[in-house]
ZADREN-454870 format. One line per field, with one value per residue: residue number from 1; x, y, z of N, C-alpha, C in turn. Coordinates in Angstrom, 1 decimal, always signed. Layout:
% ZADREN-454870
nr = c(NUM  ...)
n.c1 = c(X  ...)
n.c2 = c(Y  ...)
n.c3 = c(Z  ...)
ca.c1 = c(X  ...)
ca.c2 = c(Y  ...)
ca.c3 = c(Z  ...)
c.c1 = c(X  ...)
c.c2 = c(Y  ...)
c.c3 = c(Z  ...)
//
This chain:
% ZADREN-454870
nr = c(1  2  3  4  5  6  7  8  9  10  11  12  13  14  15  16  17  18  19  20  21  22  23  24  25  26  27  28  29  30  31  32  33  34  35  36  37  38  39  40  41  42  43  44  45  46  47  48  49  50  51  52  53  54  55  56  57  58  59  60  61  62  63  64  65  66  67  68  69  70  71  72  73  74  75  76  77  78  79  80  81  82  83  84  85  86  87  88  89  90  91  92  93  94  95  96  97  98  99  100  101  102  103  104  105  106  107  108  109  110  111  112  113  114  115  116  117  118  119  120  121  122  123  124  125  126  127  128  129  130  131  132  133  134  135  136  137  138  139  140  141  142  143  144  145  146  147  148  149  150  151  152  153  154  155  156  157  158  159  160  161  162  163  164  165  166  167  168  169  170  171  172  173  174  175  176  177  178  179  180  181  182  183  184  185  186  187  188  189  190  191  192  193  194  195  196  197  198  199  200  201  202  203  204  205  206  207  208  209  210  211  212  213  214  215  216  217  218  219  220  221  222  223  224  225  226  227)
n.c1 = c(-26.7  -26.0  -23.9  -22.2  -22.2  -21.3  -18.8  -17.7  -15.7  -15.7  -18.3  -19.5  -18.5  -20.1  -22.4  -22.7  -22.1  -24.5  -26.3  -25.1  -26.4  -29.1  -29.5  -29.0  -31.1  -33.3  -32.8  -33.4  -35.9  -37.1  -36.2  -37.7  -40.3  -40.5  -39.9  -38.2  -35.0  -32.6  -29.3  -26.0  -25.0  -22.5  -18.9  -18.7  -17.0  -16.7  -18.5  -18.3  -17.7  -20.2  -18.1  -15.8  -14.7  -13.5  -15.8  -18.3  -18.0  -20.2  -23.2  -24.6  -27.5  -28.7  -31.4  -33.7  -35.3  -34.1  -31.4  -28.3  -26.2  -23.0  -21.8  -21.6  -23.2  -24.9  -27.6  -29.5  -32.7  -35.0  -37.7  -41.0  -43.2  -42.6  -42.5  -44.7  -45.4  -43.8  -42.9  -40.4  -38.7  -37.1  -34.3  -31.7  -29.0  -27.1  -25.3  -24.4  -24.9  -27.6  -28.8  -31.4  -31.1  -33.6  -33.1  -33.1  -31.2  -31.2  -30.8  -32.0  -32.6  -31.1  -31.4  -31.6  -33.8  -34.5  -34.8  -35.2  -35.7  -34.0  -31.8  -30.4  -30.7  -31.2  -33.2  -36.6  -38.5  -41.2  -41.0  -43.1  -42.5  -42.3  -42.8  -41.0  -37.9  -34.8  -32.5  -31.0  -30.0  -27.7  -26.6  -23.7  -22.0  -19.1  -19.6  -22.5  -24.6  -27.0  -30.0  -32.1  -35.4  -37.8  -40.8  -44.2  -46.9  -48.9  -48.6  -49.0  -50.2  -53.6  -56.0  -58.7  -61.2  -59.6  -55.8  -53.1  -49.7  -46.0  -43.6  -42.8  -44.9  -47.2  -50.2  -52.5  -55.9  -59.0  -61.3  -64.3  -64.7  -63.9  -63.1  -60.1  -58.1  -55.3  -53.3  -50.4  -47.6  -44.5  -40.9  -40.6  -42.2  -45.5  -46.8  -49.0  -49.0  -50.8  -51.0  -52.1  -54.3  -54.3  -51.8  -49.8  -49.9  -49.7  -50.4  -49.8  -49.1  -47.4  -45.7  -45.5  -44.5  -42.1  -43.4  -46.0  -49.5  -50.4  -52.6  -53.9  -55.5  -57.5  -60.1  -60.3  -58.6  -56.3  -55.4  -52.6  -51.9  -49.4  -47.8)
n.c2 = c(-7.0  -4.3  -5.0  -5.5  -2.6  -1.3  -2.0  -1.0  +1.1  +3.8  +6.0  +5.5  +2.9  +1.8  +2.0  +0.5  -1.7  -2.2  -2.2  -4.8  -6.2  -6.5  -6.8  -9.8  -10.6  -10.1  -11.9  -14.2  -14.0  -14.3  -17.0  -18.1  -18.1  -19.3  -17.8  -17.0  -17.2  -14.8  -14.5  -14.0  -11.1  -10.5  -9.0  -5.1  -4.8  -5.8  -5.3  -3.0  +0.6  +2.7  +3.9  +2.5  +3.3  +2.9  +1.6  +3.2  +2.9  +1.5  +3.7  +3.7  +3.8  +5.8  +4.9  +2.7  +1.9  +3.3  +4.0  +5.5  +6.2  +6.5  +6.2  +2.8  -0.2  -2.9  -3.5  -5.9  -6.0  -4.3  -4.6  -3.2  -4.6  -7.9  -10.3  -9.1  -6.4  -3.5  +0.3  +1.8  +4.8  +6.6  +9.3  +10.8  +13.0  +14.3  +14.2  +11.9  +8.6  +6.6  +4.1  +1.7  -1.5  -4.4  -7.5  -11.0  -13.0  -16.3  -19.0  -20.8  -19.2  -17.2  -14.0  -11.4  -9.2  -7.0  -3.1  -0.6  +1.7  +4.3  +6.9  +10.0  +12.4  +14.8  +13.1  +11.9  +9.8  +7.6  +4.0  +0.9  -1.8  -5.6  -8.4  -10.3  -9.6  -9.7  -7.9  -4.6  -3.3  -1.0  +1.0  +3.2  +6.1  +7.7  +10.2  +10.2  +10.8  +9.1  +8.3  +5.7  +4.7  +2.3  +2.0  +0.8  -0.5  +0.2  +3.4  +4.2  +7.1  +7.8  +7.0  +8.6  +10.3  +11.8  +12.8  +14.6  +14.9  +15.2  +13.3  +9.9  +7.7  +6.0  +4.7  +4.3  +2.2  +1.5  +0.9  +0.0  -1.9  +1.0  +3.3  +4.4  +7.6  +8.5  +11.3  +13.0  +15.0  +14.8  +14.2  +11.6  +9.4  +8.1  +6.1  +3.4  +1.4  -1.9  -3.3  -6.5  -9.1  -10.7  -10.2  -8.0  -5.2  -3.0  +0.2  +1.9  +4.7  +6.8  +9.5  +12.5  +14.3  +16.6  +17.8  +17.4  +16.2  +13.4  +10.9  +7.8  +5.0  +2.6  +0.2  -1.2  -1.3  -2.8  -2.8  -2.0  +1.2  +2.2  +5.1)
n.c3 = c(-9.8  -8.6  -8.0  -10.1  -11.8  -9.5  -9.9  -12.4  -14.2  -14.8  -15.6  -18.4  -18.3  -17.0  -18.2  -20.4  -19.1  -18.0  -20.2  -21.1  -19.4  -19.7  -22.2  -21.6  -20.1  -21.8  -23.4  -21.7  -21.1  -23.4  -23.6  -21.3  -21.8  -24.4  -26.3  -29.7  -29.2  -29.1  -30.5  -30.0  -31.6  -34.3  -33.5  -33.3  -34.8  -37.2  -38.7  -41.4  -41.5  -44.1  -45.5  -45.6  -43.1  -39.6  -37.5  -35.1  -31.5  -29.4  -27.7  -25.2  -23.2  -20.2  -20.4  -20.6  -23.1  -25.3  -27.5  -28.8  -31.0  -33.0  -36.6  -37.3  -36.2  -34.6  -32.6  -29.9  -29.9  -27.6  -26.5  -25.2  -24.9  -24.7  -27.7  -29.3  -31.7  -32.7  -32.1  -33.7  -33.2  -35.3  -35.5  -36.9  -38.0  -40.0  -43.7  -45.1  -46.0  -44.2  -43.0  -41.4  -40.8  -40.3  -38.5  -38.3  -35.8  -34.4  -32.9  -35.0  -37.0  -39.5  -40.7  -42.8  -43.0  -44.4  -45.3  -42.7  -42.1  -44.2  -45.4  -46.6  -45.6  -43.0  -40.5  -38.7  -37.6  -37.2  -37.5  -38.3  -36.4  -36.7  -35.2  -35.5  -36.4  -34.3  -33.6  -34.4  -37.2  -37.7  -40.5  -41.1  -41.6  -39.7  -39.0  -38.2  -36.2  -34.5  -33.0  -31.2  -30.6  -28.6  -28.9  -27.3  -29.3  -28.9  -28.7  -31.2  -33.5  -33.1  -36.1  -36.9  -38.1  -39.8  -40.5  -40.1  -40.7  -41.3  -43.1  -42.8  -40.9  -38.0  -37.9  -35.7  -36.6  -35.6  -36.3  -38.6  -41.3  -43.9  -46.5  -47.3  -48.1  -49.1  -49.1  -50.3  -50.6  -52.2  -53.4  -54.8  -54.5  -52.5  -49.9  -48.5  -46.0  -44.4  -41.5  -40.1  -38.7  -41.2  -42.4  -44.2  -46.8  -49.2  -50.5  -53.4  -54.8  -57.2  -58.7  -61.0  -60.7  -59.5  -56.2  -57.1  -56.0  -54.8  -54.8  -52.4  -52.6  -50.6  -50.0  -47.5  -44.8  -42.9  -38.8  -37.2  -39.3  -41.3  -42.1)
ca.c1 = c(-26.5  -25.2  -22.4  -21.4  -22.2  -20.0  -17.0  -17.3  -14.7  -16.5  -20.3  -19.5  -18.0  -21.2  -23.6  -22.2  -22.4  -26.0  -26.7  -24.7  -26.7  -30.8  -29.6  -29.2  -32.6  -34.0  -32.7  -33.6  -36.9  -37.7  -36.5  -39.0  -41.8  -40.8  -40.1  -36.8  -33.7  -31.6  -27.6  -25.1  -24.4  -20.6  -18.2  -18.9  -15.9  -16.9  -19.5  -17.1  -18.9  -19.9  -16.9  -14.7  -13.6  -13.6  -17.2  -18.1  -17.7  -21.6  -22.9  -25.4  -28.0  -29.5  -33.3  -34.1  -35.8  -33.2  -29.7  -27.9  -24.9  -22.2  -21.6  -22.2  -23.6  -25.9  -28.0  -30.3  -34.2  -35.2  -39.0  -41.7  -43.8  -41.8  -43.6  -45.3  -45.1  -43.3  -42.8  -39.2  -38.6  -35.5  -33.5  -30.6  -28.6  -26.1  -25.7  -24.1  -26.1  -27.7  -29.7  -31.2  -31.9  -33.9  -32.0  -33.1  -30.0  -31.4  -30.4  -32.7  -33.1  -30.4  -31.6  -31.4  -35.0  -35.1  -34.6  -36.4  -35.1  -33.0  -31.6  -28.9  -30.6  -31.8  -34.7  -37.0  -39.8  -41.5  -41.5  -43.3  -41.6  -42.7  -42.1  -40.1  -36.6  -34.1  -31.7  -31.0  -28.2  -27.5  -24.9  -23.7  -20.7  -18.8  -20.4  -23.6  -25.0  -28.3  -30.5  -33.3  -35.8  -38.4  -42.0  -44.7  -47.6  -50.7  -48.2  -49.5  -51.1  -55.1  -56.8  -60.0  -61.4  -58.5  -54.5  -52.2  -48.4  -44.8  -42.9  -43.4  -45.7  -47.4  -51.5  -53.6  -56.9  -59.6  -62.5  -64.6  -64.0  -63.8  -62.5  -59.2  -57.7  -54.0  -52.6  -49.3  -46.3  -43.0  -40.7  -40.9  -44.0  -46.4  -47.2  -49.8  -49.1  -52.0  -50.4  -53.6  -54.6  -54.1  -50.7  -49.5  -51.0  -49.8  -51.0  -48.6  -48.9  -46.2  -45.5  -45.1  -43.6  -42.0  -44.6  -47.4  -50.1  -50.1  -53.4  -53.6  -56.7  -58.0  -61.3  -60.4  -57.8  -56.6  -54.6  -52.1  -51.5  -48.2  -48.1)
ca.c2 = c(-6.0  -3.4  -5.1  -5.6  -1.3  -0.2  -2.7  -0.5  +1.8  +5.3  +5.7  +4.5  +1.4  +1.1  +2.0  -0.8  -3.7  -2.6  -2.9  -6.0  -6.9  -6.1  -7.8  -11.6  -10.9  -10.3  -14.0  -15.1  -13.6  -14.8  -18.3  -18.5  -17.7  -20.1  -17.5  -17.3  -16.8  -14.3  -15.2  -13.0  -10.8  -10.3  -7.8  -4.6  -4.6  -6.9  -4.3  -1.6  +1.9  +2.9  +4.8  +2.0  +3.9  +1.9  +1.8  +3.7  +2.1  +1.6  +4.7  +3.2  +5.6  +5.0  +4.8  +1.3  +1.5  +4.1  +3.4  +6.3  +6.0  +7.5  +5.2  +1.5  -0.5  -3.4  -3.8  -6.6  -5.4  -4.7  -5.0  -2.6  -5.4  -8.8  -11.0  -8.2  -5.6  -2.0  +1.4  +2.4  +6.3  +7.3  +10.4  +10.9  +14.5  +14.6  +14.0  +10.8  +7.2  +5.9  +2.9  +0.9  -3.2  -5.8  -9.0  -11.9  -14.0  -16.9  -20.6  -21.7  -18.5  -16.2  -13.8  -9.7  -9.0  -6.1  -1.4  -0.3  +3.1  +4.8  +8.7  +10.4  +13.9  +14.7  +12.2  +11.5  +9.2  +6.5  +2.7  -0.4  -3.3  -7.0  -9.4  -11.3  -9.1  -9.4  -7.2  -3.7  -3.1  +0.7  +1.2  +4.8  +7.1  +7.8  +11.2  +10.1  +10.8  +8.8  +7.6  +4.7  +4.6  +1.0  +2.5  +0.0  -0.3  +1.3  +4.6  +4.8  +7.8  +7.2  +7.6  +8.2  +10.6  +12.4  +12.8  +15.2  +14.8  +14.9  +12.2  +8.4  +7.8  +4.8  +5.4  +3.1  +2.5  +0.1  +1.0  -1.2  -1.3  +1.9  +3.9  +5.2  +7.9  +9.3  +12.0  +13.4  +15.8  +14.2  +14.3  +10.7  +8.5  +8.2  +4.3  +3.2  +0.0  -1.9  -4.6  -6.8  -10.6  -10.8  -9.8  -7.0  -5.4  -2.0  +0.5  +2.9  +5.9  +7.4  +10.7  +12.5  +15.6  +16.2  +18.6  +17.3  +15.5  +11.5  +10.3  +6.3  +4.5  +1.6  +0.3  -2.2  -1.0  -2.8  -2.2  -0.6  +1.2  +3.1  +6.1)
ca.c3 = c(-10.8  -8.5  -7.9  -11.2  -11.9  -8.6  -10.3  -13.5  -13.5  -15.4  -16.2  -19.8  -18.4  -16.3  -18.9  -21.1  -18.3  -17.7  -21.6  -21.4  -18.7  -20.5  -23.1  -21.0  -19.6  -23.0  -23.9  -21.0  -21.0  -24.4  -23.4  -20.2  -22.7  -24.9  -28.0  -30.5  -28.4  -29.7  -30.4  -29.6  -32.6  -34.8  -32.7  -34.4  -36.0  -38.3  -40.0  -42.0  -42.3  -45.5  -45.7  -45.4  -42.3  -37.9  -37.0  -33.4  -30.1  -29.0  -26.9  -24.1  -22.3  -19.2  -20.7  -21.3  -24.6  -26.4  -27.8  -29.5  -31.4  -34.5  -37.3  -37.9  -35.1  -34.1  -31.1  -29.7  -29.7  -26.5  -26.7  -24.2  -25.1  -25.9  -28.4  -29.7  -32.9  -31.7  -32.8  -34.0  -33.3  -35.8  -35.5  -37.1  -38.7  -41.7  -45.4  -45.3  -46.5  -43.0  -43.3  -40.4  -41.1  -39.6  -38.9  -37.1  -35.4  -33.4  -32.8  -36.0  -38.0  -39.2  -41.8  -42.8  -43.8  -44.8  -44.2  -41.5  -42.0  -45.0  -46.0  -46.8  -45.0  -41.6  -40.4  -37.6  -38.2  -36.9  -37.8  -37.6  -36.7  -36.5  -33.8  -35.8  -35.7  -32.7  -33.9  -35.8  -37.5  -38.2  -40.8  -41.0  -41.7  -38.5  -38.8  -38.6  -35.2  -34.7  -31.7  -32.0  -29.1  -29.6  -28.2  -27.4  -30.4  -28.1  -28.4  -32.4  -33.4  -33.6  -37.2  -36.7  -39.5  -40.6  -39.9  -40.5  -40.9  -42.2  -43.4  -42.3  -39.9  -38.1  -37.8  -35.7  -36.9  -34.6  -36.7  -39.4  -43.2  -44.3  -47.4  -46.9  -49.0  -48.4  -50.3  -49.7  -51.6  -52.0  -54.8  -56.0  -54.4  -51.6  -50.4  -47.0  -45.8  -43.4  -41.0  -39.0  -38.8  -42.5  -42.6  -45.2  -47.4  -49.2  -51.7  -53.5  -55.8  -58.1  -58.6  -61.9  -61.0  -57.7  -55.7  -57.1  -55.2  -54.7  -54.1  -52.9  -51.6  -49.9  -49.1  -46.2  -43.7  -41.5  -38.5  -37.6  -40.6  -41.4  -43.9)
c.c1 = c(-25.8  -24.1  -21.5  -21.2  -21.3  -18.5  -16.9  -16.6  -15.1  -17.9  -20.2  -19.3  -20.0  -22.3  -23.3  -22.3  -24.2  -26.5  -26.5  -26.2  -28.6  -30.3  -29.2  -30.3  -33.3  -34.0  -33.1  -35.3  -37.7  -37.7  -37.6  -40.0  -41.5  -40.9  -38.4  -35.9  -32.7  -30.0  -27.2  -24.4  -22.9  -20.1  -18.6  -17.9  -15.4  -17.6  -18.6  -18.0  -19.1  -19.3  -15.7  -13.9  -14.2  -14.8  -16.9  -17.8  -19.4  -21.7  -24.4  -25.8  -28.4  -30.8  -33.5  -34.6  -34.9  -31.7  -29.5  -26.5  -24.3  -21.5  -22.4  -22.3  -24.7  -26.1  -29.2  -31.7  -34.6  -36.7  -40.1  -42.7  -43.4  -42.9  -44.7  -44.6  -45.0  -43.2  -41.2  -39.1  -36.9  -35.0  -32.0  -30.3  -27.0  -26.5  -25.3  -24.9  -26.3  -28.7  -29.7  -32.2  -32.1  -33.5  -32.9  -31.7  -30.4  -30.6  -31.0  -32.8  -31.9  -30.5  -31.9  -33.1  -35.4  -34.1  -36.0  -36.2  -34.2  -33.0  -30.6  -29.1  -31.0  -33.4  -35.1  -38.6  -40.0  -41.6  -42.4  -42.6  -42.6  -42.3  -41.0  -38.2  -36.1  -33.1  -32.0  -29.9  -28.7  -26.3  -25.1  -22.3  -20.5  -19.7  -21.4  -23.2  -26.8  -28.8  -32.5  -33.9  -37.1  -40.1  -43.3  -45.9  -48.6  -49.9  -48.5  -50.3  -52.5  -55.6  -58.2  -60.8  -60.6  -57.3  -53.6  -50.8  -47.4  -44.2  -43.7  -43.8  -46.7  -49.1  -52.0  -55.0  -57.6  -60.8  -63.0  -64.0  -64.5  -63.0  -61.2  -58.5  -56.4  -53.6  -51.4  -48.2  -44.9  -42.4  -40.3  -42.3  -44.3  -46.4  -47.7  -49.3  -49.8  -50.8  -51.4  -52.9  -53.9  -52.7  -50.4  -49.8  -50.4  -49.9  -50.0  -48.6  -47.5  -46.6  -45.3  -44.2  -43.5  -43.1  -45.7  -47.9  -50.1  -51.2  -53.4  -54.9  -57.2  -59.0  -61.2  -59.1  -57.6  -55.8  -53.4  -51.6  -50.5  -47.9  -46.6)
c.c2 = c(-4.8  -3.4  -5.0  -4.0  -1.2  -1.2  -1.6  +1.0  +3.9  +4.9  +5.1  +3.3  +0.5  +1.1  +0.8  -2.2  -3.6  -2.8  -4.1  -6.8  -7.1  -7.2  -9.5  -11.6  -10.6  -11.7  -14.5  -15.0  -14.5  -16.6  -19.1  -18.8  -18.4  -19.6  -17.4  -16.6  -16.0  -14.5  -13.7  -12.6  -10.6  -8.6  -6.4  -4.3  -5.2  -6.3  -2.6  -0.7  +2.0  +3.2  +4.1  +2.8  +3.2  +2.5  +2.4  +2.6  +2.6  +2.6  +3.7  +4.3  +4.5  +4.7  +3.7  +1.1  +2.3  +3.3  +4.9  +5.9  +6.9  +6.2  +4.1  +0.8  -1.1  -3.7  -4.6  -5.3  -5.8  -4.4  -4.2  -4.1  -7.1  -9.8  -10.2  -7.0  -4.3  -1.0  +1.5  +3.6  +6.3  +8.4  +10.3  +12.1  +13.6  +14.1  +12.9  +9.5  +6.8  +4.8  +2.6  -0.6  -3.7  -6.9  -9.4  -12.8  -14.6  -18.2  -21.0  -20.7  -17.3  -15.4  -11.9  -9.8  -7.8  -4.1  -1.4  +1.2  +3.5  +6.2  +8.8  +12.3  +13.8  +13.7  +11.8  +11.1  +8.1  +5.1  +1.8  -1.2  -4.5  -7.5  -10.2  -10.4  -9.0  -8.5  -6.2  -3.3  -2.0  +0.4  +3.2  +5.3  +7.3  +9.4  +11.7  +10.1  +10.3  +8.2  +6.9  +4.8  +3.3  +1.7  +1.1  +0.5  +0.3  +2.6  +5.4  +6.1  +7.3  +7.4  +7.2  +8.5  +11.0  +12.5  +13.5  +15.2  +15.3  +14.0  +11.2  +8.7  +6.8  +5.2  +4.0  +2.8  +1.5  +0.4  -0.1  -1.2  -0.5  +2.1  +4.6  +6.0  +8.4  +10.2  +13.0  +14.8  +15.4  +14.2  +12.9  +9.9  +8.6  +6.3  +4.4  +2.1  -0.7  -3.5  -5.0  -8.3  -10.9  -10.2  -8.5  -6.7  -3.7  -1.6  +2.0  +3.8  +6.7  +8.6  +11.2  +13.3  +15.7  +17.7  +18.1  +16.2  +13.9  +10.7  +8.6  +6.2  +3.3  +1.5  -0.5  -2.0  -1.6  -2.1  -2.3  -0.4  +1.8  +4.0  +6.5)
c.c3 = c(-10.2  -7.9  -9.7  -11.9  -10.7  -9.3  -11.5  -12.8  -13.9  -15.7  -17.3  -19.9  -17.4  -17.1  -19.9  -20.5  -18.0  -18.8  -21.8  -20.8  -19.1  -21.2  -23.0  -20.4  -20.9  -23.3  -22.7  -20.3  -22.0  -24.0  -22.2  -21.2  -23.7  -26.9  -28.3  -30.0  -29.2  -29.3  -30.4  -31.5  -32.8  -33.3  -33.9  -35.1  -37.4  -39.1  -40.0  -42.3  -43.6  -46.5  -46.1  -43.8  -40.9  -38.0  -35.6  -32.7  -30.0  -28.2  -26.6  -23.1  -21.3  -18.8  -21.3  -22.6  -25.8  -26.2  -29.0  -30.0  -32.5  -35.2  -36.9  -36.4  -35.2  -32.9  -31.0  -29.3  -28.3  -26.7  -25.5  -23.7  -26.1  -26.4  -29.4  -30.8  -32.0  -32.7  -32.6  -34.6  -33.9  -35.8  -35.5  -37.9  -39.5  -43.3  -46.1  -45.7  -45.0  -43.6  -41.8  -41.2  -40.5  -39.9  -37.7  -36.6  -34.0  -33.9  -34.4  -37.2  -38.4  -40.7  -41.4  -43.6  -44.1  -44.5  -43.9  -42.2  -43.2  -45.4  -45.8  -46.3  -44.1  -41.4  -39.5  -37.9  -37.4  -37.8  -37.3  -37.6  -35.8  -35.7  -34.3  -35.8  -34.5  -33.1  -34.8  -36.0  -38.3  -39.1  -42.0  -41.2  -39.9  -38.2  -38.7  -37.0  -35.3  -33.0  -32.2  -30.3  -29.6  -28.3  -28.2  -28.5  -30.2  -28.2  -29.9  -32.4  -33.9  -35.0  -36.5  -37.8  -40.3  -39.6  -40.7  -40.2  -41.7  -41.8  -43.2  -40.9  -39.3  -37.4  -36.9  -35.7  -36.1  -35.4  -37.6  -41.1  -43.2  -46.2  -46.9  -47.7  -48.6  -49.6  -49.3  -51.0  -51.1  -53.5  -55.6  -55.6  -53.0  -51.4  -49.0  -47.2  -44.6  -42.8  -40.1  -39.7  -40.2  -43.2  -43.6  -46.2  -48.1  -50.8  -52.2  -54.8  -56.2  -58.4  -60.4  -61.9  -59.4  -57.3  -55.8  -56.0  -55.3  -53.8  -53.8  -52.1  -51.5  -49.4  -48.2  -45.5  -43.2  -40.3  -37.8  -39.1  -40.2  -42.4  -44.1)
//
């Protein structure tokens, strides 16, 4: 590896062969262990911003679990914990449409399941993500400056009796059945959703008026939840 870093010819060229380079020990991590090999995703110039206008050039940090970038852009999931359910910290600024999607692209499975992430104003929030995604595909206005960081799932905040926040937020609960009430202000809805053994499970209140309150509640929790 630090041959192939002193051949690069600027830090950007080096921060790129060492992403290159994470991302063949990811596949070849997953293949030791015997889980779904992630394929080498499209060039990104195959996903057109929203804009219709050249997607960035990838920006590569030297913190193994972050990736920052501007515009449209997918990157393989590097995992704290591979095999395992993670936290996905979003931060991104402007007024543009961002979206981030979960995609799988292995040998046997090649499917978009879903937003992890969507706004069109400033946002910094937590996700849950499943073990099942190897990839996230950002798509963004060039002027979209965003950075994704993938935290292991023990870094949840605890619920124990009560929790206070803004925005989305991923709770972890270890307790027994309980009653759980959430109420929130937003100007269209409120929604908890519990992810455990029992796979998914969410409860979601409507709004009538924006301000008002948005009570939702659940008597069996499991966990982690995510509000």
């Amino acid at each position: 590896m630090r041959e192939i870093l002193s051949a690069a010819g600027t830090d950007a060229d080096a921060l790129a062969a060492l992403q290159a380079g994470r991302a063949e020990l990811i596949r070849l991590d997953a293949r030791v262990h015997g889980r779904p090999v992630p394929i080498d995703a499209l060039p990104a110039t195959a996903y057109p911003a929203a804009s219709g206008t050249p997607v960035s050039v990838p920006g590569a940090t030297g913190e193994r679990f972050l990736t920052v970038g501007q515009g449209t852009r997918e990157f393989v999931i590097d995992r704290p914990e591979p095999g395992r359910p993670a936290l996905v910290e979003v931060t991104t600024t402007g007024s543009s449409a961002f979206m981030v999607k979960e995609v799988v692209r292995t040998a046997d499975r090649v499917e978009t399941l879903g937003n992890l992430a969507s706004t069109y104003e400033d946002h910094h929030e937590r996700h849950y993500l499943t073990p099942d995604p190897t990839y996230l595909l950002v798509k963004a206005d060039l002027d979209r400056r965003w950075s994704i960081r993938i935290l292991p799932i023990g870094q949840a905040r605890r619920l124990e009796t009560e929790c206070v926040g803004q925005s989305r937020e991923v709770l972890s609960y270890e307790g027994g059945p309980a009653l759980l009430t959430v109420q929130a202000r937003a100007p269209q809805f409120c929604s908890a959703a519990f992810f455990g053994r029992r796979g998914r499970r969410s409860v979601r209140g409507r709004l009538r008026r924006a301000g008002s309150a948005c009570p939702a509640r659940s008597r069996r929790p499991h966990r982690p939840a995510t509000k």
